[in-house]
FIVOLUM-762830 format. One record per residue (C-alpha): x, y, z. Coordinates in pm, 1 decimal, padded with zeros to 6 digits. Last residue first. Example, Ala and Ser with C-alpha at 12.3 -4.5 7.8 and 13.67 -1.06 7.14 Angstrom:
# residues 2
- 01367.0,-00106.0,00714.0
- 01230.0,-00450.0,00780.0
This chain:
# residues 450
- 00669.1,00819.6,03727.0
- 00816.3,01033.7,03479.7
- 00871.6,01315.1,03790.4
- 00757.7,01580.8,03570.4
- 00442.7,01639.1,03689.1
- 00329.5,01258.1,03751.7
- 00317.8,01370.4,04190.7
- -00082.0,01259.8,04189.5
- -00132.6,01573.7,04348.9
- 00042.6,01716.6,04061.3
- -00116.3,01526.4,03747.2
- -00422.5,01619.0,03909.7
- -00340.4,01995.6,03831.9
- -00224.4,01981.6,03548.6
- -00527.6,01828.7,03387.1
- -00741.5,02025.4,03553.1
- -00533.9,02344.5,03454.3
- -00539.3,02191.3,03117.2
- -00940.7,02110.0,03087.8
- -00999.9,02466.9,03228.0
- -00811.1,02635.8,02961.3
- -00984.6,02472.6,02693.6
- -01299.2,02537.9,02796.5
- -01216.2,02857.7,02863.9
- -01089.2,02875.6,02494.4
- -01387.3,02762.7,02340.8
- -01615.8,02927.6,02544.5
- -01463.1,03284.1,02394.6
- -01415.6,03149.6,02092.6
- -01841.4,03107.4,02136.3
- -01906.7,03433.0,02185.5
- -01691.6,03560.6,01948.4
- -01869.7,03407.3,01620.8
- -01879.3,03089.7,01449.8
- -01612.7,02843.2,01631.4
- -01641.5,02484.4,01499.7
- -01219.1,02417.5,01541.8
- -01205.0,02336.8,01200.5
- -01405.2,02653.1,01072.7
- -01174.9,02905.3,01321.4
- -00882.5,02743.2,01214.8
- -00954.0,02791.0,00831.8
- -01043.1,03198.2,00930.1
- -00729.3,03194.6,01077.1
- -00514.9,03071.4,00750.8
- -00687.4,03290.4,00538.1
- -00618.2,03614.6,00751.7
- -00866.6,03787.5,00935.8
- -00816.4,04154.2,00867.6
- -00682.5,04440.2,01042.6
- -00742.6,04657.5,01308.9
- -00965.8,04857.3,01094.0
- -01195.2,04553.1,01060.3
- -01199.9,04203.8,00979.6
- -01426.6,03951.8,01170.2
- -01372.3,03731.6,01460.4
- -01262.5,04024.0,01708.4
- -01137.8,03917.4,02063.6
- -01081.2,04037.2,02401.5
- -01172.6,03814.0,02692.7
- -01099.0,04041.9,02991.7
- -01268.0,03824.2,03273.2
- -01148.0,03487.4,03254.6
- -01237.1,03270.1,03504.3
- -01161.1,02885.6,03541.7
- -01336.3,02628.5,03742.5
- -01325.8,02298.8,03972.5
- -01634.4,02205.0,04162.9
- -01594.4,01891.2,04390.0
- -01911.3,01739.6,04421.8
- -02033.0,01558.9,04704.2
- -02198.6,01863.8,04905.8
- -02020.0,02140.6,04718.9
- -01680.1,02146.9,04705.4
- -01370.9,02364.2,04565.7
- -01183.0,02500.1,04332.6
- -01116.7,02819.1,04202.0
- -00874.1,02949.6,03926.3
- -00853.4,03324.1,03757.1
- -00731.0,03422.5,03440.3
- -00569.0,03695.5,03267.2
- -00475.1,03610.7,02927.9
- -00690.7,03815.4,02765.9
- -00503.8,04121.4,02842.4
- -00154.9,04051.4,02721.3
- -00336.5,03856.9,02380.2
- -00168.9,04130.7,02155.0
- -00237.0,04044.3,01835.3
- -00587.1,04164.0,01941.0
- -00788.7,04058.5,01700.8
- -00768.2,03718.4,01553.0
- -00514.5,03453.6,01496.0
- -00659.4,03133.5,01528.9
- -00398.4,02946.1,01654.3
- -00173.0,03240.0,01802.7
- -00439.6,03350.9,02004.9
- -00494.7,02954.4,02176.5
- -00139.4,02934.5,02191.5
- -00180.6,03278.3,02432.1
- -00469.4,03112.6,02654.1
- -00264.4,02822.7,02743.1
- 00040.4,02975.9,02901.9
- -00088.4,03283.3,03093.1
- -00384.6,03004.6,03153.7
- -00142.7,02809.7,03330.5
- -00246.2,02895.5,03729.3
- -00398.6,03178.8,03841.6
- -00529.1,03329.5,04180.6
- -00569.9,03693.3,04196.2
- -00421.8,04023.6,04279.4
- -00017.5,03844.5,04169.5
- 00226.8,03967.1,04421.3
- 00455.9,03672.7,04432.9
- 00457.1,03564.6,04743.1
- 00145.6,03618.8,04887.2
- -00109.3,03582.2,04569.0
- 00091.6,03323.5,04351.1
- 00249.1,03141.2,04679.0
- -00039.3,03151.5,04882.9
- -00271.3,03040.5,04552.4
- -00007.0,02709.9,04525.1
- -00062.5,02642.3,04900.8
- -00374.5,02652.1,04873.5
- -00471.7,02434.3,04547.3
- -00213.4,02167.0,04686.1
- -00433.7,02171.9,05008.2
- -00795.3,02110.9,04795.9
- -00624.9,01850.2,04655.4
- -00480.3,01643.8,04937.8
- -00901.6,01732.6,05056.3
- -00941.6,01556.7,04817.9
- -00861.1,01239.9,04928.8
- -00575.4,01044.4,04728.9
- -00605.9,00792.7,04510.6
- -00591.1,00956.1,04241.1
- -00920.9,00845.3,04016.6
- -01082.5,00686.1,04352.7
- -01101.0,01036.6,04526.3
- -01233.7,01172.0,04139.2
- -01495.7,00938.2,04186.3
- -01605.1,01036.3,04540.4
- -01632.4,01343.7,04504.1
- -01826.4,01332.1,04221.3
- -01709.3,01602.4,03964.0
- -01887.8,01923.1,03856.0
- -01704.1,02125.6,03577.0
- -01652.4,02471.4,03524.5
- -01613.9,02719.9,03242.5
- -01587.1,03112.1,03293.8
- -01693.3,03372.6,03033.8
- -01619.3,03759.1,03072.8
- -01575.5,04006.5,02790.3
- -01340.4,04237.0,02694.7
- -01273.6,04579.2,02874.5
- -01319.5,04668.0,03257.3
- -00988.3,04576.7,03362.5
- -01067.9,04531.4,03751.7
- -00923.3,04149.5,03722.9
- -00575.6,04314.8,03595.8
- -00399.8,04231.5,03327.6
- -00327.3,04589.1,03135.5
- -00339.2,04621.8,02798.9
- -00537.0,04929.1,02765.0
- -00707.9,04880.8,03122.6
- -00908.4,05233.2,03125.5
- -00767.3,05393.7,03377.2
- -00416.3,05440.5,03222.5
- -00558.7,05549.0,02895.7
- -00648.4,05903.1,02991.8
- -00717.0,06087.6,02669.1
- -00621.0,06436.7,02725.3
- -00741.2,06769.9,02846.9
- -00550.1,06957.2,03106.2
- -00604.4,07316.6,03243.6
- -00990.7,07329.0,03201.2
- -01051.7,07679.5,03310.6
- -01438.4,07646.2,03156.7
- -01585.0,07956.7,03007.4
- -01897.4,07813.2,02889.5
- -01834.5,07798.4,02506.3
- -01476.1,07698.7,02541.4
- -01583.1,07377.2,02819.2
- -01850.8,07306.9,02504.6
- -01539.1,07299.6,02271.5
- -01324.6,07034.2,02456.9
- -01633.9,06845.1,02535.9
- -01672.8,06791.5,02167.9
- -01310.3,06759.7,02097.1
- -01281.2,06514.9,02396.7
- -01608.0,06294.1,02220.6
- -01468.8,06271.5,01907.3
- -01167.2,06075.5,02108.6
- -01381.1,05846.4,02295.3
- -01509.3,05811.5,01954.8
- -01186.1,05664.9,01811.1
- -01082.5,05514.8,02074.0
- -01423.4,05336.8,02069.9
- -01377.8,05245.5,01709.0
- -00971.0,05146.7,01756.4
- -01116.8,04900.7,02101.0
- -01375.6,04768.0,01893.3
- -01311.0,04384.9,01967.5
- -01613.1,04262.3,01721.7
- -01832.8,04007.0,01741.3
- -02062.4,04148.1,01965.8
- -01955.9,04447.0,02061.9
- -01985.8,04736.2,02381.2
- -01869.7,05064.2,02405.6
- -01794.3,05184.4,02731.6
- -01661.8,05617.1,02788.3
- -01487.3,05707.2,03088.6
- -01492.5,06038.1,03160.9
- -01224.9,06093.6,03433.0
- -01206.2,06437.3,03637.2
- -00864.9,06528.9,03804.7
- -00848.7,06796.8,04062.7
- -00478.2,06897.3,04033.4
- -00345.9,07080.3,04380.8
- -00205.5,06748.3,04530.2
- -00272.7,06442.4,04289.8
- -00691.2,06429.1,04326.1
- -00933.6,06205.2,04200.2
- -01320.6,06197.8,04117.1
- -01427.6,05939.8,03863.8
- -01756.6,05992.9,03609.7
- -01872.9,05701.4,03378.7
- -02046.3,05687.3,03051.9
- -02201.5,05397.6,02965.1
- -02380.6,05180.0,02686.0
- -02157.3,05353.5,02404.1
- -02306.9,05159.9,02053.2
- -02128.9,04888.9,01824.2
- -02275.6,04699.1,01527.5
- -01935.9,04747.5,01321.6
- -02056.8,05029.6,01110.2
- -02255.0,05200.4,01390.5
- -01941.9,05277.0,01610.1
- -01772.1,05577.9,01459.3
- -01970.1,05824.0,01304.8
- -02288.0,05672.8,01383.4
- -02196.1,05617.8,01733.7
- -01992.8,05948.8,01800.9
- -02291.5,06176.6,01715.9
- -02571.5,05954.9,01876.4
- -02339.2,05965.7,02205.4
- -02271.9,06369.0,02199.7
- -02602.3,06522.4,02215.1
- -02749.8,06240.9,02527.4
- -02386.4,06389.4,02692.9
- -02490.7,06713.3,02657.9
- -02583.3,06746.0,03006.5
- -02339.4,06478.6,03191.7
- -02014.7,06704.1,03010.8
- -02175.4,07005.7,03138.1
- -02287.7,06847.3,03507.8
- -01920.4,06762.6,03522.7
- -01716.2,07037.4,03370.9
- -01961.8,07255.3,03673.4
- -01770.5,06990.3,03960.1
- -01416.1,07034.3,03806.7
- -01472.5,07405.6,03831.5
- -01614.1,07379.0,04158.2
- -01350.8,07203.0,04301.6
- -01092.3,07415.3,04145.6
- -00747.4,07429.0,03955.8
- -00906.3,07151.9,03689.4
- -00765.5,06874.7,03524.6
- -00964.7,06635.1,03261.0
- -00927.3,06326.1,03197.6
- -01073.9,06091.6,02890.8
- -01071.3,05683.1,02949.6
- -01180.3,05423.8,02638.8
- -01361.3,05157.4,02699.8
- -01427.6,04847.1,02493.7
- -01689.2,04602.3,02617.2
- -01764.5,04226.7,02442.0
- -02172.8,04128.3,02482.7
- -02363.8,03820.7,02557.2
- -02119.0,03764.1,02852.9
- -02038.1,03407.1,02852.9
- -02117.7,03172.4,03104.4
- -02004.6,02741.5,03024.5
- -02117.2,02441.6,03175.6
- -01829.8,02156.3,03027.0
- -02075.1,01938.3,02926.8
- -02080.9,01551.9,03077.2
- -01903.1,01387.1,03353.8
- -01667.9,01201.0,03095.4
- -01662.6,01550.4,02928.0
- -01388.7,01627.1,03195.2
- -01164.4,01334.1,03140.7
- -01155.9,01386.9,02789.4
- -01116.4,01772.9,02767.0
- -00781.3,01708.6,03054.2
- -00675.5,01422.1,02795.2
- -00667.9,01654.5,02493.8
- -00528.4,01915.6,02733.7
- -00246.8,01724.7,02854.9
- -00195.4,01604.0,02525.7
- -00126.2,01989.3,02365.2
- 00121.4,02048.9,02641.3
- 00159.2,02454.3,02624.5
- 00465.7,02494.5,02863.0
- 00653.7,02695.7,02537.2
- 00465.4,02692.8,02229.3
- 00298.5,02472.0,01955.1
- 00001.6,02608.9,01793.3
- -00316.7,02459.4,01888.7
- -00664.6,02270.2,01710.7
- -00899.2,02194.3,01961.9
- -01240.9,02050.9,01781.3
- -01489.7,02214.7,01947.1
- -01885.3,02067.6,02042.3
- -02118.3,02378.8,02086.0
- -02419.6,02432.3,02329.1
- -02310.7,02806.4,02475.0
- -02499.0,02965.7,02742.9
- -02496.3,02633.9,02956.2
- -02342.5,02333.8,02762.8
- -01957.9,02243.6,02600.2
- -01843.7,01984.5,02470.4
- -01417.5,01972.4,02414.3
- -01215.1,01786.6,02110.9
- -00874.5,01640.5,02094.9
- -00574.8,01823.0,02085.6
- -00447.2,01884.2,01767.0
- -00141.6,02032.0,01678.7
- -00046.8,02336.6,01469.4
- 00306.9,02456.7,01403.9
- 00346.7,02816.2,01327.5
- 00653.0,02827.2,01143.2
- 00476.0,02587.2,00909.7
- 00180.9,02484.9,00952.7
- 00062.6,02104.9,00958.3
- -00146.2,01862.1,01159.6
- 00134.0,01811.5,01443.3
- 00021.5,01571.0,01710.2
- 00318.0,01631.1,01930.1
- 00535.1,01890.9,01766.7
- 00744.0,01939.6,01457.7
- 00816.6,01535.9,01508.7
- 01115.1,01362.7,01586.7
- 01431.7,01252.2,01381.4
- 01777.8,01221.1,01473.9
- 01802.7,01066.8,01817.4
- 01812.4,00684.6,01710.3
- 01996.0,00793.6,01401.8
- 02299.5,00973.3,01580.5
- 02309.2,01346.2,01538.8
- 02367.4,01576.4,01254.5
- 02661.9,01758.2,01246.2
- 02677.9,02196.4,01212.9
- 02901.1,02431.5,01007.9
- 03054.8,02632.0,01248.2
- 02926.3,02993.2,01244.5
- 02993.1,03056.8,01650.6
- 02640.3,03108.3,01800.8
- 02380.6,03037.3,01559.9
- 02581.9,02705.8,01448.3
- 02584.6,02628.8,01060.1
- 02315.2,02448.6,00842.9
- 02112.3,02720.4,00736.9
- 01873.5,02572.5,00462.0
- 01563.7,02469.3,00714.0
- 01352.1,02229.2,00537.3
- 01373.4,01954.8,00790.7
- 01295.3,02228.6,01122.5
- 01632.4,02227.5,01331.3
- 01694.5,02082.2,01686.9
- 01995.4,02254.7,01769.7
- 02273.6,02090.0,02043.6
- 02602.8,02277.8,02137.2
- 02868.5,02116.3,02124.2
- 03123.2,02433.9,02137.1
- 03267.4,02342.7,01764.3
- 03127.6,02047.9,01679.6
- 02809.1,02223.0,01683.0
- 02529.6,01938.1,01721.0
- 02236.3,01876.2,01509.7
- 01897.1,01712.8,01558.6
- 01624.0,01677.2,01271.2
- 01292.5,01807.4,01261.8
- 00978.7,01667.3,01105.8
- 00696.7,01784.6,00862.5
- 00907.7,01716.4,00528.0
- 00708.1,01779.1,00224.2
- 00495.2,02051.8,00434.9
- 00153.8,02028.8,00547.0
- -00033.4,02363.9,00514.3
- -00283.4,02533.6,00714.9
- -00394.2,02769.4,00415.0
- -00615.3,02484.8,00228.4
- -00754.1,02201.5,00475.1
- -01089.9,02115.2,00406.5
- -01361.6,02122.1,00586.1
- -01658.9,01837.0,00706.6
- -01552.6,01870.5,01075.2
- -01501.7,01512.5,01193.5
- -01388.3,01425.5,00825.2
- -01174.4,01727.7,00774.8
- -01023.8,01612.5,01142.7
- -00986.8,01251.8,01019.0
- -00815.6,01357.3,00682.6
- -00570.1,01596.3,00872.4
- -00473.6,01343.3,01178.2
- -00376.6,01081.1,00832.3
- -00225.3,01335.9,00652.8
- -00000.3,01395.4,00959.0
- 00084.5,01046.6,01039.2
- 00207.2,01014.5,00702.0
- 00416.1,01244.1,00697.1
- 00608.4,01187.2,01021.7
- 00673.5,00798.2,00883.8
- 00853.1,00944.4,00573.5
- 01134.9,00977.4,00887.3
- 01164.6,00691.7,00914.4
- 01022.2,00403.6,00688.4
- 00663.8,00328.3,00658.9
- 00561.1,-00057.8,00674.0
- 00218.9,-00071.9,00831.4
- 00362.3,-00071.6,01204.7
- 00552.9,00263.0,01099.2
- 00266.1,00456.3,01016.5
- 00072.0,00279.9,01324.5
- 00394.0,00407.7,01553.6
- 00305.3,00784.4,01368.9
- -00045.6,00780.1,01409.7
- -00017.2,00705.7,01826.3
- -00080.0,01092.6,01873.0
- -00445.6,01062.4,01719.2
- -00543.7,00736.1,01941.5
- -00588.5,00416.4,01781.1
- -00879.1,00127.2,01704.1
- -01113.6,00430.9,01782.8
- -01328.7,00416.8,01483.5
- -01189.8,00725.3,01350.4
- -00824.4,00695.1,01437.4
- -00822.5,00394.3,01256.8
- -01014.7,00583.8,00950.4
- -00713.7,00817.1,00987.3
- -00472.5,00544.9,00976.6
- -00606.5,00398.8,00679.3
- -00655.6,00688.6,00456.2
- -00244.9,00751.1,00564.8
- -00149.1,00383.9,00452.3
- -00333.3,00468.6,00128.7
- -00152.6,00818.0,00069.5
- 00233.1,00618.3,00184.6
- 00130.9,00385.0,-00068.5
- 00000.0,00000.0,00000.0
């Protein structure tokens, strides 16, 4: 049989269950596949099962001719480099020498676990995840490779979890964008008469800045809020304006009219005689990419999953209440000794692969990847759960950019049709790997190869 018939037989393996997804490349080799063509084949075979699962078709997430790496060492200094198959440079980064390729039993290994194609970007997939509550949605989980991101430790933490049924999943209907103005004042009173100004023309100014800047993308200001401080002689007023989304991120729109808004205020403070000292747009208070649990921008969703007591006590043989005290003492050391205002585990690390799959607006993920872990029980259930409060994301193009080809083709495999439900997808996601991690430590697995 040829390596494209061997690869139609693997994935209808996978398929029926005969193997798992990551055990494609020993099957490749079982059937007569030499190393490294072995890599290849495993591949197609992952690829043809997921557009079968999904009913897509690969196009922009390309499989190369040689999806594998090879091992080098500098002969020079010894150092090791583990270089992709097509890569041309064959010379040590550090000191030019032209490298030597390792042993044959340690030459070869895969782009990454699972590897379905990409190149640079290296996708994987991870299983799938069901999902219930305010999103009903089965997701494939397709990944990019990155550091501390263990692609089977998710597939098996989304396993483990469905066992007990649908991940329960809220989601806030709608994503916010805010954008912060400030104003200075000498005065008291004058900061107090900017106020009722600003709050007075304020039903004059929203239908202005919405259908000049927020309409377009289905967006609309649902609050305006006021903030008294004070930094020694400067009374500071912040006008906060909220914008809220449904599919899009809208952070440039709202800046935008937050922005439209100033000039307006700007010229009414003119018109009344209003020493206004300092006007500018205050960003600090407003959470631009700051990860913070009192960010008030994206959009909140939290997954959680109820377990028997009882069952998961006989899963790791230890009581939970083993668990409950690994929990602690890891929150002490995030919240006491590090600093951190809330309770996280790998969602700094999961979250991120998740943007660089599919792609989408923000590039930069800094505040999305905030996230907040809680466990604990509830008669016999032991209730383990992920928040994440600042969810930004934009699944269609706009002026911050477009979706590319290669995202939109992740977003179709993985089953995710508008921002509300990437946002499910990638709690779910992150609360089947902290699980996952998490049992691994009480059971002592992490990293001890026991």
């Amino acid at each position: 049989m040829n390596p494209e018939g061997i690869a139609k037989k693997l994935a209808e393996m996978i398929h029926t269950g005969e193997i798992a997804p990551w055990k494609a490349e020993q099957a490749a080799l079982k059937e007569g596949i030499a190393v490294p063509e072995h890599f290849a084949a495993a591949a197609e075979a992952r690829r043809l099962y997921i557009e079968k699962k999904s009913g897509c078709r690969f196009h922009h997430i390309v499989l190369p001719e040689k999806p594998y790496q090879i091992a080098y060492q500098c002969p020079n200094d010894g150092t090791g480099w583990t270089l992709a198959a097509d890569d041309t440079y064959m010379h040590c980064g550090l000191c030019g020498t032209e490298l030597k390729v390792a042993g044959e039993e340690e030459r070869y290994t895969p782009l990454v676990n699972n590897y379905i194609g990409g190149v640079e970007d290296y996708y994987s997939y991870a299983g799938q995840v069901t999902v219930g509550g305010e999103v009903d949605r089965t997701f494939q989980n397709i990944l990019c490779w990155g550091p501390g991101v263990g692609h089977l430790g998710i597939s098996v933490g989304c396993f483990q979890l469905n066992k007990y049924g649908p991940i329960e999943i809220k989601v806030s209907g709608w994503a916010v964008a805010a954008r912060n103005l400030a104003f200075v004042f000498d005065t008291e009173a004058e900061r107090e008469n900017a106020k009722t100004l600003i709050e007075k023309k304020l039903p004059e100014i929203i239908p202005k800045i919405t259908g000049a800047q927020l309409a377009k993308w289905d967006g609309e200001i649902f609050d305006v809020d006021f903030l008294y401080k004070q930094r020694h002689g400067d009374r500071i007023l912040h006008c906060c304006f909220l914008a809220r989304f449904k599919n899009h991120r809208g952070h440039g729109q709202t800046s935008h009219s937050a922005a439209m808004a100033k000039n307006m205020i700007d010229d009414l403070f003119k018109q009344h005689n209003v020493n206004c000292r300092i006007s500018v747009v205050g960003m600090g208070r407003d959470g631009d990419l700051k990860p913070s649990p009192r960010n008030r921008r994206g959009r909140y969703v939290s997954a959680q999953q109820r377990i028997p007591i009882k069952e998961y006590e006989k899963k790791t043989g230890r009581p939970v209440d083993d668990l409950l005290a690994y929990i602690e003492l890891d929150r002490q050391g995030v919240l006491e000794e590090i600093g951190w205002p809330a309770y996280t585990g790998m969602g700094g690390e999961i979250i991120p692969a998740f943007y660089r799959t599919m792609k989408n607006n923000p590039r930069p993920h800094l505040v999305s990847s905030y996230q907040k872990l809680y466990v604990e029980t509830r008669g016999g259930d032991l209730i383990f759960g992920v928040e994440l409060p600042n969810v930004e994301v934009g699944i269609t193009s706009s002026p911050e950019g477009i979706i590319s080809p290669m995202a939109r083709e992740a977003l179709r495999f993985a089953g995710i049709q508008s921002a509300k439900e990437f946002a499910a997808a990638v709690a779910a996601i992150t609360l089947a790997g902290e699980y996952n991690f998490s049992t691994l430590h009480i059971t002592e697995r992490m990293y001890t190869g026991r």
